[in-house]
N, C-alpha and C positions, 0 to 999 in steps of 0.2 A: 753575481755574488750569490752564495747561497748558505744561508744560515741557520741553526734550529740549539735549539735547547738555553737561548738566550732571555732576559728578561726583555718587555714591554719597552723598556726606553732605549735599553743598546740596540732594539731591532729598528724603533722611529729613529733615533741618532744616525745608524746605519745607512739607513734608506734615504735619507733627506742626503746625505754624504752622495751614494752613490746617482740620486736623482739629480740634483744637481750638477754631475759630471757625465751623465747619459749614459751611468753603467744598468743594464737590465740588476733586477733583485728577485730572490726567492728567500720566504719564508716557511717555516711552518714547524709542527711538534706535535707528538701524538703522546694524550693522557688515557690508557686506559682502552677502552674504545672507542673515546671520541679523540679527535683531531681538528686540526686547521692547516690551512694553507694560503699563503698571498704574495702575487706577484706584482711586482710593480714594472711594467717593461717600457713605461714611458710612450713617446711618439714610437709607431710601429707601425709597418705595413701588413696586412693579411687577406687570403683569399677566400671569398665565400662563395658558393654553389647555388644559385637560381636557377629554377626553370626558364626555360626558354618559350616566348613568345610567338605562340604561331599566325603567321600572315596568312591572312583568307584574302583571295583573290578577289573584283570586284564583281566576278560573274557569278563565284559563290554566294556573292551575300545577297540573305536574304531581305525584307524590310523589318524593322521592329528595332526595336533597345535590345532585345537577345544577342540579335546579331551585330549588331557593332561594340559590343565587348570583347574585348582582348580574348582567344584563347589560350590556354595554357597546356602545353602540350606535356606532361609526367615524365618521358621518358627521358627527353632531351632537354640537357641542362647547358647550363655557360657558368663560364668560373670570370667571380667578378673583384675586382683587387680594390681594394679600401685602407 
């Protein structure tokens, strides 16, 4: 559902309605040049982008705390679902 130019309590009314029935909500309204916007999407899956963790061999590593910390390799990412 997506709504704008409503008052403060028909948008909570709304929302509580459709939260309670698992329908995703969008709000929002623009005064001026300021604005707002707010989503209510409830339980939701999403994916996010980390780096990926590079494994050092055991012949590579050196001694010290340096070296047995995780590398983190920049280029190479993993997509991670939450």
């Amino acid at each position: 559902v997506c709504l704008t130019c409503c008052s403060r309590e028909s948008m909570v009314r709304i929302n509580q309605i459709c939260h309670k029935n698992g329908i995703k909500f969008f709000t929002g309204d623009v005064f001026g040049y300021h604005g707002y916007m707010f989503a209510d999407l409830g339980d939701h899956e999403f994916v996010e982008e980390k780096p990926k963790v590079a494994k050092v061999s055991a012949a590579a590593v050196e001694d010290g705390p340096e070296a047995k910390r995780a590398r983190l390799d920049p280029a190479e990412t993993t997509m991670v679902k939450k």
